[in-house]
C-alpha positions as CSV (number, residue, x, y, z in Angstrom):
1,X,121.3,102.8,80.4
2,X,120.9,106.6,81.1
3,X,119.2,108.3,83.9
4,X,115.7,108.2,81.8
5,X,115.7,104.8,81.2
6,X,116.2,104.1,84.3
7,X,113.5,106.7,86.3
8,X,111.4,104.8,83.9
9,X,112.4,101.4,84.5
10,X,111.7,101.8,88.2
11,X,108.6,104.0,87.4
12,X,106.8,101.1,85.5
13,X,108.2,98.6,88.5
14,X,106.4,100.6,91.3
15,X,103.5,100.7,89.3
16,X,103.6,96.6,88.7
17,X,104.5,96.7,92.7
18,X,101.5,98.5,93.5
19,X,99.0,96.4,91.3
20,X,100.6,93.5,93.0
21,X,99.7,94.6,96.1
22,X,96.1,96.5,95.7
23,X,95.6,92.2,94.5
24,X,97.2,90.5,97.4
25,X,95.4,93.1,100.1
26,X,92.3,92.4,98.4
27,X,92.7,88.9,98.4
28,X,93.6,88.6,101.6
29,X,91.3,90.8,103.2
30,X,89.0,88.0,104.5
31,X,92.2,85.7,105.9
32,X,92.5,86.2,110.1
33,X,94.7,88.7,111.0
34,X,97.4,86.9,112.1
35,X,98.0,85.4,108.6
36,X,97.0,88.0,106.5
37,X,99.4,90.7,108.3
38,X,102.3,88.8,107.7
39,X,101.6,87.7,104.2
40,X,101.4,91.7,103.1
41,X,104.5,92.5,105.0
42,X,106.4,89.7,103.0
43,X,104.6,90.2,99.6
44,X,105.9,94.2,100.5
45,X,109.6,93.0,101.7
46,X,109.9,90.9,98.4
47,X,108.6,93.2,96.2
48,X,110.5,96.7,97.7
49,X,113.4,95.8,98.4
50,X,116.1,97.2,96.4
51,X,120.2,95.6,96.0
52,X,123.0,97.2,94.9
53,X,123.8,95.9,91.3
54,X,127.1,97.2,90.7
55,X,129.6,97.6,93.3
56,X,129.5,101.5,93.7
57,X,125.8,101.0,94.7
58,X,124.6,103.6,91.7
59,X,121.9,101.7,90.4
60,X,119.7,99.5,92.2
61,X,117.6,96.7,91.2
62,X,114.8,94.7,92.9
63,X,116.7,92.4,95.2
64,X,114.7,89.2,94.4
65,X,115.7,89.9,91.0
66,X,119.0,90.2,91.9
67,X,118.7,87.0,93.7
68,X,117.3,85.0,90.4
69,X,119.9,86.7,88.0
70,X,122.4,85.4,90.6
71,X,121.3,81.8,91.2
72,X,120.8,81.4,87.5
73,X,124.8,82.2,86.6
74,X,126.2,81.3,89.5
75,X,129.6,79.9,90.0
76,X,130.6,77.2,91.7
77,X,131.7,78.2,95.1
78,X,130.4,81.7,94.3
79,X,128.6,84.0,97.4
80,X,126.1,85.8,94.7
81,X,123.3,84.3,95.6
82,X,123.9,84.1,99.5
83,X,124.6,88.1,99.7
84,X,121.0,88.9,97.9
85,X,119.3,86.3,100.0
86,X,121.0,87.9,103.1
87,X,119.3,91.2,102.2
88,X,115.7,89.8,101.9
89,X,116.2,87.7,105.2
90,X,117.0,90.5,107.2
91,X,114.5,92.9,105.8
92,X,112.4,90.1,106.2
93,X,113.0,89.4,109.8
94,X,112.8,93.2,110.5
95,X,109.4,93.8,109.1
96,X,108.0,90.6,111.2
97,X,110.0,91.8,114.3
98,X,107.8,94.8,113.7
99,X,104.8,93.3,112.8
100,X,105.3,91.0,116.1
101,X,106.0,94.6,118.1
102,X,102.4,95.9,117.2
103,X,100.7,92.5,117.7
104,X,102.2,92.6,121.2
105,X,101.2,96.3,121.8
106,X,97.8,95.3,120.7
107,X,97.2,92.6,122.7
108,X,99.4,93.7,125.7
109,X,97.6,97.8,125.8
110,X,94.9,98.1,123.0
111,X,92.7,95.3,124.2
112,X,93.1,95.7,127.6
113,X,91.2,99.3,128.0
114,X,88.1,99.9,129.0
115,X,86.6,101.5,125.9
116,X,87.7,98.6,123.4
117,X,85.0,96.6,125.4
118,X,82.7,95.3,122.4
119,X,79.8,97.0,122.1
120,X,76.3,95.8,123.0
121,X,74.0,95.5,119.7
122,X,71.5,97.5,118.8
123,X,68.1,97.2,120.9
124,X,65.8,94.6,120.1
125,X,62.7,96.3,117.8
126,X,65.4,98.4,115.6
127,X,67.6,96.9,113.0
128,X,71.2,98.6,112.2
129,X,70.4,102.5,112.5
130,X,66.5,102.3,111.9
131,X,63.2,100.3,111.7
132,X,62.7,99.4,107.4
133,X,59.1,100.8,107.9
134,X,60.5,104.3,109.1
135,X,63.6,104.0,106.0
136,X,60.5,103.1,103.5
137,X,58.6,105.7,104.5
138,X,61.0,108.1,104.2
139,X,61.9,106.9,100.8
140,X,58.5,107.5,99.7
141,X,58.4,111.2,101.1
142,X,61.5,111.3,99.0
143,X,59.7,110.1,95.6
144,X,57.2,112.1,96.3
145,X,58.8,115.4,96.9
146,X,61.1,114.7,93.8
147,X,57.7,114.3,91.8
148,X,56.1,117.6,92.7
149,X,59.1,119.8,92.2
150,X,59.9,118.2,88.5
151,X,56.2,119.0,87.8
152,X,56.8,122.9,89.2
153,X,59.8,123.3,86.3
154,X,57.8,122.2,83.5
């Protein structure tokens, strides 16, 4: 495998990574927080993570790849498997130690200040940013004025 093939290997990878995510963050955008946050991080850790095929470490591959190419011809006896699962553990734990870090800071600083207070909905008599009578109406100056000016060009 030259260079080439290789750039383009891990080019159309990334690319399959990426759809794989845009599809889990979207379906778990409606999950609470606390389960959605760590289901990205470990879609990301499983999906990113690269191993070191060869024992130079000059190409990588996926490490969960590396992990199922491992468990499927492994040895009797053999560490393979245990060395790529290692790799995703750790990375695993780290991301979550992190992710654990910010949920902390959140709940320990963010949500403590003053200004995160929720704020008090709109006053009764207006819905959202305006009254619908006051939005239709200005809708209609809109229609109008449209109507007069493509009258003017013809």
């Amino acid at each position: 495998m030259n260079t080439t093939d290789y750039a383009l290997a891990w080019s159309l990878y990334l690319l399959a990574c990426a759809v794989v995510l845009f599809a889990v963050w979207g379906l778990s955008s409606r999950f609470w927080s606390w389960l959605k946050d760590p289901l990205r991080a470990a879609t990301a850790v499983l999906l990113l993570t690269p191993g070191s095929v060869d024992a130079d470490g000059n190409f990588l591959a996926p490490a969960i790849f590396i992990v199922a190419f491992e468990l499927l011809t492994a040895e009797e006896g053999g560490i393979g498997p245990l060395l790529g699962v290692r790799l995703l553990l750790f990375v695993l734990i780290a991301v979550l130690a992190a992710w654990l870090l910010r949920a902390l800071w959140y709940w320990l600083v963010a949500s403590r200040r003053p200004d995160a207070a929720p704020r008090s909905p709109a006053p009764p008599g207006r819905r959202g940013a305006e009254a619908p009578e006051a939005r239709a109406t200005q809708l209609r100056a809109v229609d109008v004025r449209d109507r007069s000016t493509r009258r003017g060009r013809s």
